[in-house]
N, C-alpha and C positions, 0 to 999 in steps of 0.2 A: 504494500500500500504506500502512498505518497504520503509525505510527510505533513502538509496541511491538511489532506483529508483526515488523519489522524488526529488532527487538533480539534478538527472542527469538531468532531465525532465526540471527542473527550470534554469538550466546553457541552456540547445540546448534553449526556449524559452525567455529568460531574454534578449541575443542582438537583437531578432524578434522583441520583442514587441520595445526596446527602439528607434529600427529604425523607424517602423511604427510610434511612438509618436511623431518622431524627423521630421521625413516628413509631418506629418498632422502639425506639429506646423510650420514648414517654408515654407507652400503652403499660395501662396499673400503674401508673406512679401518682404523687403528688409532689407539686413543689414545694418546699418547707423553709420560710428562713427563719433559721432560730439569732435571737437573740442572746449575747454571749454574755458574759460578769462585764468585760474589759468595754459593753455598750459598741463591742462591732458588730456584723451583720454576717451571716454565716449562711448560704445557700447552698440545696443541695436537694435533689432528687429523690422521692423515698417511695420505699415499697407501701403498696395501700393493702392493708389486710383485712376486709368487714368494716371496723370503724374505726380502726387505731393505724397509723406511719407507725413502719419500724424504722427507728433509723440508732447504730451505734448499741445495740442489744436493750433497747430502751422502746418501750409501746407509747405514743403520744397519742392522744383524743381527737377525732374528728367531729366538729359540728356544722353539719349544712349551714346553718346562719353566718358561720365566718368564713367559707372557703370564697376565694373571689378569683377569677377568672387572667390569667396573665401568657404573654407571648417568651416561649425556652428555645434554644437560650437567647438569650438578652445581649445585644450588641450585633447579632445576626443581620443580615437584609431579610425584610417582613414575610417575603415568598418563601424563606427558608427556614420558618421558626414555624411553631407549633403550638398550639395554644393548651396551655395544661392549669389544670386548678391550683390552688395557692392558699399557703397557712401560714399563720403569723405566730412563732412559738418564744417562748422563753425557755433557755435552755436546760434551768433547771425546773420546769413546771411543765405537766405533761397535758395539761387544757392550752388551748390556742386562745390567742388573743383577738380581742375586736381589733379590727384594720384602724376604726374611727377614734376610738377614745383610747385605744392600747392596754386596755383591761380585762382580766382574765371576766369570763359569764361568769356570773350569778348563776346558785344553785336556781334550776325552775326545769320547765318540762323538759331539758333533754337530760339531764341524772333522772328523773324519773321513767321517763323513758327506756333507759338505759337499767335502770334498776328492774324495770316490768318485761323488759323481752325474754322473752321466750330462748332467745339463742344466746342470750350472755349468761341464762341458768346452766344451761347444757351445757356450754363453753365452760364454767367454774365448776362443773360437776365432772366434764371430764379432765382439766387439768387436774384437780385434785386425785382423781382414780390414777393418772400418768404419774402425779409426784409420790406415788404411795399411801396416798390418805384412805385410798379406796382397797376393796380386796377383789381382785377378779376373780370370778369362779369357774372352773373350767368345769362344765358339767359332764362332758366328756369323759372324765375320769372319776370324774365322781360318780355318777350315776351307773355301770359297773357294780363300782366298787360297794354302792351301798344296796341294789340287787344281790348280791352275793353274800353280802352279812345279816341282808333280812333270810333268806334262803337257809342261810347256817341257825339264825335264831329260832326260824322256822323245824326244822329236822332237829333239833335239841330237842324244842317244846313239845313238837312229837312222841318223838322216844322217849321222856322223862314221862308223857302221856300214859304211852303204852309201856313200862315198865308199873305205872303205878297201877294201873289195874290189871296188868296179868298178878303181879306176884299177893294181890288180893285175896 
């Protein structure tokens, strides 16, 4: 091939691919910048899991009310950015802050919320079963095994049965 046809070819496909890269990389994420001690600004991409970012071995709060709409990454040309949701964290507090006043919510309907779901029970019912608070039962082995001791209980009470009224 000619050496400009290659050019040309690499410029039409070079924004293709970088959009597609840019999409597959901010499909399930959330944008997060936490707020640090030292009052710098810390950005950073995070895994979205149900209603909590992981980010750093840390679960942080997601609430619809403060998530707000912004273009990743930032500094790009606008055809090449991606528009992904945004949260406003403090980095030692795992509730997000209002964008407006910069203050964490007030308890109200989403801890309630959050307290009444139906999946945050089972989510706390099965970590505790995962950290060993729970006992799993393997019925599988049990259930055998305790066939086979009613069966022995069974042929004892028999026999002690029938020895006591034969030797009558």
């Amino acid at each position: 091939m000619n050496g400009p046809v290659v050019l040309v070819i690499m410029m039409v496909m070079m924004p293709f691919l970088i959009i597609l890269w840019n999409r597959q990389r901010c499909k399930g994420k959330l944008l997060c910048f936490f707020v640090r001690k030292d009052k710098s600004l810390l950005q950073k991409l995070c895994l979205l899991k149900s209603a909590f970012v992981i980010w750093e071995d840390r679960a942080y709060d997601v609430y619809p009310d403060f998530v707000r709409i912004c273009r990743f990454p930032m500094g790009w040309p606008a055809f090449l950015q991606e528009l992904v949701p945004a949260c406003l964290y403090d980095e030692e507090d795992a509730v997000p802050k209002d964008w407006i006043t910069l203050e964490a919510p007030k308890e109200g309907s989403m801890k309630l919320r959050a307290a009444l779901g139906e999946n945050l029970i089972k989510k706390l019912v099965a970590e505790a079963a995962a950290e060993g608070g729970g006992v799993k039962i393997n019925w599988r082995r049990i259930l055998p095994i305790g066939i086979i001791i009613i069966g022995i209980i069974g042929l004892v009470v028999l026999l002690a049965m029938k020895g006591m009224g034969g030797g009558a």
